[in-house]
C-alpha positions as CSV (number, residue, x, y, z in Angstrom):
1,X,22.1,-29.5,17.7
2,X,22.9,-31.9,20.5
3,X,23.4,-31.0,24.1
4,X,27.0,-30.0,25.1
5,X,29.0,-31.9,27.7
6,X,31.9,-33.1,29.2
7,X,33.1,-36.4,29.2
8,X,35.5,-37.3,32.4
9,X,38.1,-39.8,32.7
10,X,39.9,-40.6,35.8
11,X,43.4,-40.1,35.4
12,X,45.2,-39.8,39.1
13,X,46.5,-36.6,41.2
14,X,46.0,-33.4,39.7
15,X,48.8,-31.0,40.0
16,X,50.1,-27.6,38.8
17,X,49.5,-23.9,38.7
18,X,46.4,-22.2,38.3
19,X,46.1,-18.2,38.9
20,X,42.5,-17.1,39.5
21,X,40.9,-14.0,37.4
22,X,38.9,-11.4,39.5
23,X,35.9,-12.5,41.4
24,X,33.0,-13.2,39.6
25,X,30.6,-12.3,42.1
26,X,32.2,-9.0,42.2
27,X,32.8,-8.0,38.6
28,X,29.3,-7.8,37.5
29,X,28.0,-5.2,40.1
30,X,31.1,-3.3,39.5
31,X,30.2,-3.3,35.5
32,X,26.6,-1.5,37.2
33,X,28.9,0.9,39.4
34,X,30.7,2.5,36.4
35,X,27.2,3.0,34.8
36,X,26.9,5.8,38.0
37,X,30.4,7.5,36.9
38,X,30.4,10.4,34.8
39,X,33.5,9.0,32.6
40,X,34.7,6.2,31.9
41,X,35.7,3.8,34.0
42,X,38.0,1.0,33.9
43,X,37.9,-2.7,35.5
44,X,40.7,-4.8,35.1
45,X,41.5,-8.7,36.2
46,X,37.5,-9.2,34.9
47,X,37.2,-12.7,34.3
48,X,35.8,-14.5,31.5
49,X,32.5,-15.9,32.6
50,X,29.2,-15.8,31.2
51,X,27.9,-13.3,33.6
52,X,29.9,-10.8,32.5
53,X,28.9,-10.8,28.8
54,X,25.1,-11.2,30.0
55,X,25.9,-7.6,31.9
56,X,27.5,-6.1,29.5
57,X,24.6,-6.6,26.7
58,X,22.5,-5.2,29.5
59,X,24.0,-2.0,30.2
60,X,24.5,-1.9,26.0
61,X,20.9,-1.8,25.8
62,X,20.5,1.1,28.2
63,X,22.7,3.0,26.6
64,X,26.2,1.9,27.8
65,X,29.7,1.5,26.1
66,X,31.2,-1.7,27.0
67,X,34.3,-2.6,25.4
68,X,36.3,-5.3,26.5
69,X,40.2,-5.5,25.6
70,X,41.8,-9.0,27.2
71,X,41.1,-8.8,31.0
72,X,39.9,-4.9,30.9
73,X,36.6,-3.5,30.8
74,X,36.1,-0.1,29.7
75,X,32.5,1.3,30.6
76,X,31.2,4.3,29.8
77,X,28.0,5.6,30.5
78,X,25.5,7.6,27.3
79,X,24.6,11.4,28.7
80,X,20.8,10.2,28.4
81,X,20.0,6.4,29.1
82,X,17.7,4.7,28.9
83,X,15.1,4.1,32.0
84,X,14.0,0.0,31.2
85,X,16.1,-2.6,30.9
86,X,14.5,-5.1,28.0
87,X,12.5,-8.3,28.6
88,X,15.3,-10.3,26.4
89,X,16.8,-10.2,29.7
90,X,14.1,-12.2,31.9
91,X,15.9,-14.6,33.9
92,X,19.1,-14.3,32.6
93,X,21.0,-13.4,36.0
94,X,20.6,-11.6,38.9
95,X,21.8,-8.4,38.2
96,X,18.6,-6.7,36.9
97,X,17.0,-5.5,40.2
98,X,20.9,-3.6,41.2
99,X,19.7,-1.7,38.5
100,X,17.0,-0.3,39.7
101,X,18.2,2.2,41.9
102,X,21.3,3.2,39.9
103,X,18.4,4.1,37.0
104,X,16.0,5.9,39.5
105,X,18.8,8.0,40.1
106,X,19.7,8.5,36.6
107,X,16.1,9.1,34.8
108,X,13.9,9.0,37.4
109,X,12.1,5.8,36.9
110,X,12.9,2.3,36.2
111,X,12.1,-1.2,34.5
112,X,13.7,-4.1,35.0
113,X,12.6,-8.0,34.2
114,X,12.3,-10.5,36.5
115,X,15.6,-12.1,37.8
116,X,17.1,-15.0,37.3
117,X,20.2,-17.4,38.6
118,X,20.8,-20.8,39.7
119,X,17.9,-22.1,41.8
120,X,19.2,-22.4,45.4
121,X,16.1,-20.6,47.2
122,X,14.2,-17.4,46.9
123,X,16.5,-14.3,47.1
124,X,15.5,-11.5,48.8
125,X,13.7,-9.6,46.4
126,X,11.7,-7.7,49.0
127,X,14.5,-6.6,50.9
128,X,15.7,-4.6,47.6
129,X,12.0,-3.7,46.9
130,X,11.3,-2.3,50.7
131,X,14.7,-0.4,51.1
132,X,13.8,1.8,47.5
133,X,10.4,2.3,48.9
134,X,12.2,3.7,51.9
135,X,14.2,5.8,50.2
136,X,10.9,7.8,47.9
137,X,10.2,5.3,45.3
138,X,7.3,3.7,44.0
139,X,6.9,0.5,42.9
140,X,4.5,-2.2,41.4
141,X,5.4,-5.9,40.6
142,X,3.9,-7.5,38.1
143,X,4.3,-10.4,35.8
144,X,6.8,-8.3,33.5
145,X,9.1,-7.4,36.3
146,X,9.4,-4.3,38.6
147,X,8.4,-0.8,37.8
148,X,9.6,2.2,39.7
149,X,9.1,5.3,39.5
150,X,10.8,8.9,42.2
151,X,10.5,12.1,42.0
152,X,14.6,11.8,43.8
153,X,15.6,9.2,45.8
154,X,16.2,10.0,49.7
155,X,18.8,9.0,52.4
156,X,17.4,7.0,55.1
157,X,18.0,4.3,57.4
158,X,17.4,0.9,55.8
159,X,17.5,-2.6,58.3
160,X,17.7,-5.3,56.8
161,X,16.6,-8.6,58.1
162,X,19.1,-10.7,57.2
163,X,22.9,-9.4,56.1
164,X,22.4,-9.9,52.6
165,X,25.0,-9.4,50.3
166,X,22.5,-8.5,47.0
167,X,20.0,-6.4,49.0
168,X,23.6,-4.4,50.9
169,X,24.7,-3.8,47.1
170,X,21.8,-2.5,46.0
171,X,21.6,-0.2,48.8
172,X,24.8,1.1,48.3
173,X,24.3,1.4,44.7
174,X,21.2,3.2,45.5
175,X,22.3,5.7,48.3
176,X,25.6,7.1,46.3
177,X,23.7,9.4,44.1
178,X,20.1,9.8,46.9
179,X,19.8,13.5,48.7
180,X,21.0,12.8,52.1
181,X,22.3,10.4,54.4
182,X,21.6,6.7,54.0
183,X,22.3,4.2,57.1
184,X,22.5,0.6,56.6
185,X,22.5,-1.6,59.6
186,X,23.0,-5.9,59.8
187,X,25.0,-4.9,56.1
188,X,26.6,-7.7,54.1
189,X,30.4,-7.2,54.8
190,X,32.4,-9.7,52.6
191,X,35.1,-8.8,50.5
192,X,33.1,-8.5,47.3
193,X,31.4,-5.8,49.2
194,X,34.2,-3.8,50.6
195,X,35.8,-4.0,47.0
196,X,32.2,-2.0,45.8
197,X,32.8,0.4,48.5
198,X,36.3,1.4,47.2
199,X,35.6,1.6,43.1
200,X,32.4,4.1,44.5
201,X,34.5,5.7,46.9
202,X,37.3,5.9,44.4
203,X,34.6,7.4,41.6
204,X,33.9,9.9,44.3
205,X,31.1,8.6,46.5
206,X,31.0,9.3,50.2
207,X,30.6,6.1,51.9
208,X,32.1,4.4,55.8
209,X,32.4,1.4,56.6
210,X,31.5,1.5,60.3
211,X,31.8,-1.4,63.2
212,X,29.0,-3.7,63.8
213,X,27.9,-4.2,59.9
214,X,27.1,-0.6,59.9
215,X,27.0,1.4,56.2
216,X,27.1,5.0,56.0
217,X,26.5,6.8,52.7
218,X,26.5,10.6,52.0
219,X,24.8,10.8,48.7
220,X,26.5,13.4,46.0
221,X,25.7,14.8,43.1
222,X,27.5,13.3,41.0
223,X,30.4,10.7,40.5
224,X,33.4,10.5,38.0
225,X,35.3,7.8,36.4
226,X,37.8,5.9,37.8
227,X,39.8,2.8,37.5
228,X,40.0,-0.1,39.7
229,X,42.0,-3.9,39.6
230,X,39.2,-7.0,41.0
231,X,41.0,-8.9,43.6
232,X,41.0,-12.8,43.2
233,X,38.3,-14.9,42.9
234,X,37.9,-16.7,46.3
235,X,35.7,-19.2,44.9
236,X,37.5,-20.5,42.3
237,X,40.9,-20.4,44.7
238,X,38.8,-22.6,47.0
239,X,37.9,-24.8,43.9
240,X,40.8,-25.3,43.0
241,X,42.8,-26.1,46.3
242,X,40.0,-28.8,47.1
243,X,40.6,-30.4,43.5
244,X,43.7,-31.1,44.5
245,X,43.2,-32.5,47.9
246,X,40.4,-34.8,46.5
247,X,42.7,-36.1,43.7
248,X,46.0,-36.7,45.9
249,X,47.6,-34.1,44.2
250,X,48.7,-30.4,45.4
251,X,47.3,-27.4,43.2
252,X,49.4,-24.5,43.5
253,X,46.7,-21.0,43.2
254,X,48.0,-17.7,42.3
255,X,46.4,-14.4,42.3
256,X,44.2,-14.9,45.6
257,X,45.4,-13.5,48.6
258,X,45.3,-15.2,51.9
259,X,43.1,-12.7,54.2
260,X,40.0,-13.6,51.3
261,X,40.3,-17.2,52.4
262,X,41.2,-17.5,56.1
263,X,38.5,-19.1,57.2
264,X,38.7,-21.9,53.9
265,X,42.0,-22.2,55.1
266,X,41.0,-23.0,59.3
267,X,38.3,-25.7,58.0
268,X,40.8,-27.5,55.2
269,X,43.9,-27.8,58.2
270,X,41.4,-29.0,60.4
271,X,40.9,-32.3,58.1
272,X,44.2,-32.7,57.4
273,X,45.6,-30.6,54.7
274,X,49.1,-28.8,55.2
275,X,50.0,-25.2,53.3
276,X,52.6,-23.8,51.8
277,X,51.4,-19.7,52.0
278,X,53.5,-16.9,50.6
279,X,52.8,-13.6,48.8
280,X,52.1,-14.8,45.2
281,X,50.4,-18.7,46.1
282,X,48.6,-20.5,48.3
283,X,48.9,-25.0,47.7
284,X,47.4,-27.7,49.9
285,X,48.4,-31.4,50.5
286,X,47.3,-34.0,52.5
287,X,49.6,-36.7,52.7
288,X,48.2,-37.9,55.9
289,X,44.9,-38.4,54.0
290,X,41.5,-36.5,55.1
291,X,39.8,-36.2,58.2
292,X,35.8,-35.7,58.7
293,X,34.3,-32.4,60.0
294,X,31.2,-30.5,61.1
295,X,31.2,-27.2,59.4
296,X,28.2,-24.7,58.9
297,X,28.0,-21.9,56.6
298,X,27.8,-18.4,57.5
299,X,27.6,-15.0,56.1
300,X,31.3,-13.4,56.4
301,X,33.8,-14.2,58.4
302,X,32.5,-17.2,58.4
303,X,32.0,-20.0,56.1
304,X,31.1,-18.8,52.5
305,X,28.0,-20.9,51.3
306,X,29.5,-21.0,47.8
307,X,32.3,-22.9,49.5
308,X,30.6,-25.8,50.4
309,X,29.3,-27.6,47.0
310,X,33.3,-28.7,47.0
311,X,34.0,-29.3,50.4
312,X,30.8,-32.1,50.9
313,X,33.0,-33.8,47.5
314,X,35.8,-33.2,49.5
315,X,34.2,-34.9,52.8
316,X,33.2,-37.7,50.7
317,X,36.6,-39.2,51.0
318,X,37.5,-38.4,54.5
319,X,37.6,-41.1,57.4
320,X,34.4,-40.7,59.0
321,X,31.1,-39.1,59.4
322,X,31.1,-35.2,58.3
323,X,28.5,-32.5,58.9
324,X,27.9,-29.7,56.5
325,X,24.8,-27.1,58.0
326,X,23.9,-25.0,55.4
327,X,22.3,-21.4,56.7
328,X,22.2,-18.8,53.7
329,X,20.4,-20.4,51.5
330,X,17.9,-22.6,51.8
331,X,17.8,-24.6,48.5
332,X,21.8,-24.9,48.6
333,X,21.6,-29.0,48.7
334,X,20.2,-29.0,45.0
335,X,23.3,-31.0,43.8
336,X,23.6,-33.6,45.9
337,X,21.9,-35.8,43.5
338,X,24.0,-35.9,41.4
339,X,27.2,-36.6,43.7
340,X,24.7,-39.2,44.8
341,X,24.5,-40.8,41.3
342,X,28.8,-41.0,41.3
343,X,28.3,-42.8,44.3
344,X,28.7,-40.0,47.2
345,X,27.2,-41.6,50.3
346,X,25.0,-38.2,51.5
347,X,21.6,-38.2,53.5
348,X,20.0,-35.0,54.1
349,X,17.8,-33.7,57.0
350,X,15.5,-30.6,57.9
351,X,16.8,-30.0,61.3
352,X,20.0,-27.8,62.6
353,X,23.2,-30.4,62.4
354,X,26.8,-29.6,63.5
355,X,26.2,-26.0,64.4
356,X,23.7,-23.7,66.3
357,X,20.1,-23.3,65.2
358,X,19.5,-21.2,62.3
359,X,16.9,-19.0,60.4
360,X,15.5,-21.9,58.5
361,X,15.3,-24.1,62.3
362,X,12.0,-25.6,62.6
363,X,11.0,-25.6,58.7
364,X,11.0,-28.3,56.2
365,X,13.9,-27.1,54.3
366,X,16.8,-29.6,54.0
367,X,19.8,-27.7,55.1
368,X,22.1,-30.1,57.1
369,X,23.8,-33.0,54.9
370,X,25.8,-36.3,56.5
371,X,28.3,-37.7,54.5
372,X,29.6,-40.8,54.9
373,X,33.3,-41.3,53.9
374,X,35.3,-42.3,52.0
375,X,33.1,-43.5,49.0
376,X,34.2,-45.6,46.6
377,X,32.4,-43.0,43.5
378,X,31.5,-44.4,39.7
379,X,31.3,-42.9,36.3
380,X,28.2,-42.1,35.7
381,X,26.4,-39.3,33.2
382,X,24.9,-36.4,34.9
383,X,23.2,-33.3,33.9
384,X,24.6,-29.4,35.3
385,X,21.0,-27.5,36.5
386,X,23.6,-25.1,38.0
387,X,27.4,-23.8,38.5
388,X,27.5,-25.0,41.7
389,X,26.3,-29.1,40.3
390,X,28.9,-28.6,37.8
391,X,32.0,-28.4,39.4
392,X,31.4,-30.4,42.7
393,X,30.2,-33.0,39.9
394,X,33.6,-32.1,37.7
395,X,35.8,-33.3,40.4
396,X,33.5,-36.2,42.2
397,X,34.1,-37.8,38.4
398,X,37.7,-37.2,38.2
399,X,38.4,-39.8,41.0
400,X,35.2,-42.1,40.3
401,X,36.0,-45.8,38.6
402,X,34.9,-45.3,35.5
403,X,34.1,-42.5,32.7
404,X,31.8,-40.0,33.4
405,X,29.6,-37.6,30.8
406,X,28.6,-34.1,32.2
407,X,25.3,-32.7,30.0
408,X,24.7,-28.9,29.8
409,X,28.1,-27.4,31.2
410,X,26.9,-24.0,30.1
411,X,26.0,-22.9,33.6
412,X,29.6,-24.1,34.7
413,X,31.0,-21.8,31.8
414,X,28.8,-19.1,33.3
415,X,30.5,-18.9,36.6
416,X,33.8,-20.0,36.4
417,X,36.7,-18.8,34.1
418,X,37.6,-21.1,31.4
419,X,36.9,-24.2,33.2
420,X,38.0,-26.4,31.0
421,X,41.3,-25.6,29.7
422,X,42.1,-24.6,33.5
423,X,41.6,-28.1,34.6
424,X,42.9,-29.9,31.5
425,X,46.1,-27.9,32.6
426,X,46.5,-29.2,35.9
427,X,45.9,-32.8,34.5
428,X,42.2,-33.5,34.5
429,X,40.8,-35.7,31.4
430,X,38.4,-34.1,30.3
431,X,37.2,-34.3,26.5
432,X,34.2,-31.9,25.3
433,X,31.4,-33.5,23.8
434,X,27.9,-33.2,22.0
435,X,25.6,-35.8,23.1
């Protein structure tokens, strides 16, 4: 069986209407919520990326119903489940270790494999590990994955080092069901989380959301079903509105509200683009052409990191020199070889550029890119190690001279909803094929 791709022909402005599903970096650690609810619960606007079918055979195999009927999940959680979650599941995604404290508090111990995810730099693995060993568990790490085992889990007070948004959901996710009070301080506060917050609270949890990135969680006893509607995907919404600047054109996105992408908004008007806002759309255009910029990423309010893979595209064709400082992630640059093979003029560096010094200042990491623009960009045929390579490649080819072949789009399929009939729709030439 050959390798599935893409092939990419350039074929002028894209324009039309595209309305977003529910956020996939939400949906998936709602699917583990309802798995805490006593009934069934329902999750509606779920997208259709691979992540969520990955999930859903995962809580299957622990003893979940998981029905799926259009854009609703039903979920419903088996009186006795099971405590490990299978090694058929090593490296599949990252949802695996949000498991762990959600089946502590079910059965009392725990297995999950190893996790797994596009390779943009370690995740915090310790952070999850060392806030369930706060809170009573034991655990070992070994070369299957992570074994835990609690008598019940406990409240406590859990500081995290950095603000991230895995290690905060896990927490949560813990603390729901734990004896006590549970305090997390420097929490993860994007939407995705606050959205977790209100399907717990809604399924009964006691949880406040308190200034300062301060979490507080009164554990219960128990937790009921409940029904909730994911807001847009602010990713994809991004995506989308850059595909259209790049291209000339004006992409018109529905079903993402414009408090989940102010600060998007801020960075795009500041090189030019113009919007037309109201209550069911959001479309950009830049008829003045593009400007450079100096942007870093940040955890929320500010940048998003998953932002930027389509804004340094995006930069690529503005007057001037940009800066794009990358401080979430450390690996986050691992596409850029590929927008360097269509001809994006990029150089990378280990030092803080275009913003303040961050956690990875004085390391080796490359985390700040300069991109020289505009580029005159060429077909060329280019392999997907990742979601985020896939679409800032997607777009870099529709404007390139020449065709273009994409190799392994799986991973794109995995994190964005039906990619390719979304952009065939708003005029991209794309053609699938097996190479």
């Amino acid at each position: 069986m050959g390798t599935r791709g893409w092939k990419i022909d350039p074929a002028g402005p894209l324009r039309g209407d595209v309305t977003v599903r529910g956020s996939k970096n939400a949906v998936t650690k709602h699917m583990v919520a309802a798995m805490l609810g006593g009934g069934p619960c329902t999750i509606s606007n779920a997208p259709r990326v691979g992540d969520v079918e990955i999930t859903a055979q995962m809580l299957r195999a622990i003893g979940c119903s998981v029905e799926r009927d259009g854009d609703i999940l039903r979920i419903e959680r088996t009186a006795a489940p099971q405590s490990a979650v299978p090694q058929t599941f090593t490296g599949r995604n990252r949802i695996p270790v949000l498991l762990l404290g959600p089946l502590l508090n079910l059965t009392g111990e725990a297995f999950v494999p190893m996790v797994g995810g596009d390779q943009i730099g370690p995740r915090p693995l310790d952070f999850h590990i060392q806030a369930l060993t706060s809170m009573g568990a034991q655990i070992t790490v070994d070369d299957s994955g992570i074994h835990a085992v609690t008598r019940r889990l406990r409240g406590t007070k859990v500081a995290l080092p950095y603000p991230s948004v895995g290690a905060t959901e896990s927490v949560i996710l813990s603390a729901v069901l734990a004896e006590g009070r549970t305090v997390i301080t420097n929490a993860a506060v994007e939407p995705e989380i606050l959205e977790l917050a209100l399907f717990l609270q809604r399924m009964g949890a006691g949880i406040q959301l308190q200034p300062d990135r301060r979490i507080l969680i009164e554990g219960v006893e128990r937790l009921h079903g409940a029904a909730t509607r994911l807001a847009g995907d602010r990713l994809e919404a991004f995506s989308y509105l850059v595909a259209g600047l790049l291209t000339g054109g004006q992409v018109r996105v529905h079903g993402c509200a414009q408090d989940r992408l102010v600060t998007a908004i801020e960075t795009l008007r500041k090189m030019g683009a113009q919007f037309e806002i109201d209550e069911s759309y959001i479309t950009a255009s830049a008829p003045g052409g593009l400007r450079s910029a100096a942007v870093s990423t940040g955890t929320h309010p500010g940048f998003m990191t998953d932002w930027q893979q389509p804004l340094l595209v995006l930069m690529s064709q503005a007057r001037g020199l940009s800066v794009l400082h990358e401080t979430v992630f450390e690996n986050r640059f691992v596409y850029v070889d590929a927008l360097k093979k269509l001809g994006c003029e990029i150089e990378l560096f280990p030092m803080c550029l275009g913003g303040n010094a961050c956690r990875f200042h004085d390391t080796n990491h490359l985390h700040s890119a300069v991109v020289h623009g505009p580029s005159k960009l060429v077909g060329a045929q280019v392999h997907v190690p990742d979601v985020r390579t896939g679409y800032s490649s997607v777009i870099a080819a529709s404007i390139a001279q020449g065709p273009s072949v994409l190799l392994d789009v799986d991973s794109l399929e995995r994190g964005y909803d039906e990619p390719l009939e979304r952009l065939q729709s708003i005029g991209m030439a794309i053609t699938p094929v097996e190479a």
